[in-house]
C-alpha positions as CSV (number, residue, x, y, z in Angstrom):
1,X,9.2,14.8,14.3
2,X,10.0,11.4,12.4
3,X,8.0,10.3,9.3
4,X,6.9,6.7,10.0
5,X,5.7,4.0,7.2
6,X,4.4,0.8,8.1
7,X,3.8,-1.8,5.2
8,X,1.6,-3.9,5.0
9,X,0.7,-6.7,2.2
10,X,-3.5,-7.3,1.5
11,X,-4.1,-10.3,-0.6
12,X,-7.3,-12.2,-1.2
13,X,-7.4,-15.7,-2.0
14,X,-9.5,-17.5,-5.0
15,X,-12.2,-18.0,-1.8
16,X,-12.3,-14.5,-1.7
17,X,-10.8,-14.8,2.0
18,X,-8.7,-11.6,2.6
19,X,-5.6,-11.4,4.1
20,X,-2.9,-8.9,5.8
21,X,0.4,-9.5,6.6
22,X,2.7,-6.5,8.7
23,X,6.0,-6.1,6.8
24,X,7.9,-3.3,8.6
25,X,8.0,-0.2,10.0
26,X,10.4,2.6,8.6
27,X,12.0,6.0,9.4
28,X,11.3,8.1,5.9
29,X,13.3,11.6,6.0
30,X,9.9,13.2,4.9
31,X,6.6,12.6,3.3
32,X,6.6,14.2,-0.1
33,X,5.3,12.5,-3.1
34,X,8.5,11.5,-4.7
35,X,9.9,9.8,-1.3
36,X,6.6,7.9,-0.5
37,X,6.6,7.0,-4.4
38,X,10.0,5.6,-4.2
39,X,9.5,3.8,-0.9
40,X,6.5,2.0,-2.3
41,X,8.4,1.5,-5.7
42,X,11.3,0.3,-3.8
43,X,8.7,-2.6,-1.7
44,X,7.3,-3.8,-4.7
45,X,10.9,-4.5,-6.2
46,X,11.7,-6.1,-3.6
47,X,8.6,-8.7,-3.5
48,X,8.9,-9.1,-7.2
49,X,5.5,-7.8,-8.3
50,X,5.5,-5.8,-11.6
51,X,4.5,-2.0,-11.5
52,X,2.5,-2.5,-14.4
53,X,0.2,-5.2,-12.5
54,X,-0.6,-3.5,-9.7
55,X,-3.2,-0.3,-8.7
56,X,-3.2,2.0,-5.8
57,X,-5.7,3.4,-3.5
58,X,-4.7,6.7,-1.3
59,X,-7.0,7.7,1.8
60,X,-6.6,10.5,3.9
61,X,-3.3,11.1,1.6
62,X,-1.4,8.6,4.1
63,X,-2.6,5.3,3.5
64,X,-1.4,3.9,0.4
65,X,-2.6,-0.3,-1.0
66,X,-1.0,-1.7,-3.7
67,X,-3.4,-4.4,-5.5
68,X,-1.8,-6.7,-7.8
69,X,-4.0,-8.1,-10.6
């Protein structure tokens, strides 16, 4: 069984208009904590934005959004 991830970046604009954009799909070797951790750790890296500045909102233990401030 493969572990999928799809990322996805939610932004909302100073007119409050909300916005999603697809980023990828990947193949993670399993689903713990530390790897989906890393993964997401790894995206914001990538993109620039700041640990510090963002929050994160789990449902159903799966879904993971990052908010920057």
């Amino acid at each position: 069984m493969s572990n999928y991830f799809s990322s996805y970046l939610r932004s909302v604009d100073e007119n409050l208009i909300v916005s999603e954009d697809y980023m990828s799909l990947s193949v993670l070797p399993n689903t713990s904590s530390d790897t989906l951790f890393d993964y997401v750790k790894q995206i914001l890296l990538q993109l620039n934005l700041p640990l510090e500045d963002c929050r994160g909102k789990t449902n159903n233990g799966f879904v993971v959004s990052i908010i920057s401030l």
